[in-house]
C-alpha positions as CSV (number, residue, x, y, z in Angstrom):
1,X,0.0,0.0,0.0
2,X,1.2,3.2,-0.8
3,X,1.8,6.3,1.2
4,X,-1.0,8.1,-0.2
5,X,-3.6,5.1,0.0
6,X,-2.6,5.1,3.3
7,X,-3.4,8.4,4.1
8,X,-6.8,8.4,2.0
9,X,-7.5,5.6,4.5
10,X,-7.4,8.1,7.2
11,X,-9.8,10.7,5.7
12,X,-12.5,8.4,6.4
13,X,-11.6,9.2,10.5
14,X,-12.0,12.7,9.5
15,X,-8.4,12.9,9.4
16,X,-6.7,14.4,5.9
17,X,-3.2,13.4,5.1
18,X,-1.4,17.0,5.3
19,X,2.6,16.0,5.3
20,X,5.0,17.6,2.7
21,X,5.9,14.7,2.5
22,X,3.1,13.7,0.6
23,X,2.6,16.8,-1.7
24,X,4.7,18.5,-4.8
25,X,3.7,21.2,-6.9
26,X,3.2,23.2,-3.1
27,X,2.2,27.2,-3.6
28,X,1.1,29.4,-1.3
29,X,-2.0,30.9,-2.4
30,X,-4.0,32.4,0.9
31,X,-3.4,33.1,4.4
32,X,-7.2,32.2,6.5
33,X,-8.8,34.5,9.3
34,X,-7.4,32.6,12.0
35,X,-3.9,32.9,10.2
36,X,-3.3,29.8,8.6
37,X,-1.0,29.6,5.4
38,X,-3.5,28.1,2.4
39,X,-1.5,25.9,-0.3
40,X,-2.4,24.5,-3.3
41,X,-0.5,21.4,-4.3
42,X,-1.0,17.9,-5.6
43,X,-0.6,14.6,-3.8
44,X,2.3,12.3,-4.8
45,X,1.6,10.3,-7.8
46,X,-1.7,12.5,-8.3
47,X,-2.5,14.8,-11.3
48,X,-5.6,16.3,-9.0
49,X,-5.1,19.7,-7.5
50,X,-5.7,20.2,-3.8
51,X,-6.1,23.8,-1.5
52,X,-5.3,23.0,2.4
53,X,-2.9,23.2,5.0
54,X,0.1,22.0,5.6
55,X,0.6,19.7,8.9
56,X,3.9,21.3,9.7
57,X,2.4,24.9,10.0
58,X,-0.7,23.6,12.0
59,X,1.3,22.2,14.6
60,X,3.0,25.0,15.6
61,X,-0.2,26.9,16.4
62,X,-2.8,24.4,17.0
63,X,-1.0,21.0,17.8
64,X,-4.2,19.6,18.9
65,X,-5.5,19.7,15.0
66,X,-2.4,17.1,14.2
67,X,-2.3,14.0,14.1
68,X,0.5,11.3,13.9
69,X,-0.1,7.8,12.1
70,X,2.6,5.7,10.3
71,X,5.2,8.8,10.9
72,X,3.0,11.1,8.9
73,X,1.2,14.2,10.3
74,X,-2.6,14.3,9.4
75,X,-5.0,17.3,9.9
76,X,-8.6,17.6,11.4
77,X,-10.3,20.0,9.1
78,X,-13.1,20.3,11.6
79,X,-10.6,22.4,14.5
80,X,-9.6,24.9,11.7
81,X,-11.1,28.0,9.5
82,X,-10.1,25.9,6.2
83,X,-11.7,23.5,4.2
84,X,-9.4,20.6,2.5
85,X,-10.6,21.5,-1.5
86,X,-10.6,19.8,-4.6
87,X,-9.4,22.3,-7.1
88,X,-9.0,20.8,-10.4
């Protein structure tokens, strides 16, 4: 299983895979009320086009929206002011 159908696996907790590890293509396109940088990006091995956070900024000002599984950091949509996006 790969790292990204490991971390889809997650999403189903609520739970969205947000490491760098897992993204390319990252751009900074937003900064949200609450101050949160907003990327767009795409997942490893993904043509698709994502807007979200990235894990590592969470977790320096809301640790308690990241989450650790398999040595990646995942993000709980539902404790910040930004939606995980499809873009294109």
């Amino acid at each position: 299983m790969g790292l990204l159908s490991i971390g889809m696996g997650a999403a189903s907790m609520g739970l969205f895979p947000s490491d760098t590890k897992l993204k390319k293509n990252i751009e900074r396109v937003d900064t949200s009320n609450d101050g949160h940088p907003i990327y767009e990006f795409n997942y490893l091995g993904s043509r698709k086009r994502y807007r979200g956070v990235m894990a590592q900024d969470v977790v320096k000002t809301n640790p308690m929206a990241v989450h650790i599984q398999n040595g990646l950091l995942y993000v709980d949509y539902s404790k910040l002011d930004v939606d995980m996006e499809l873009v294109s």
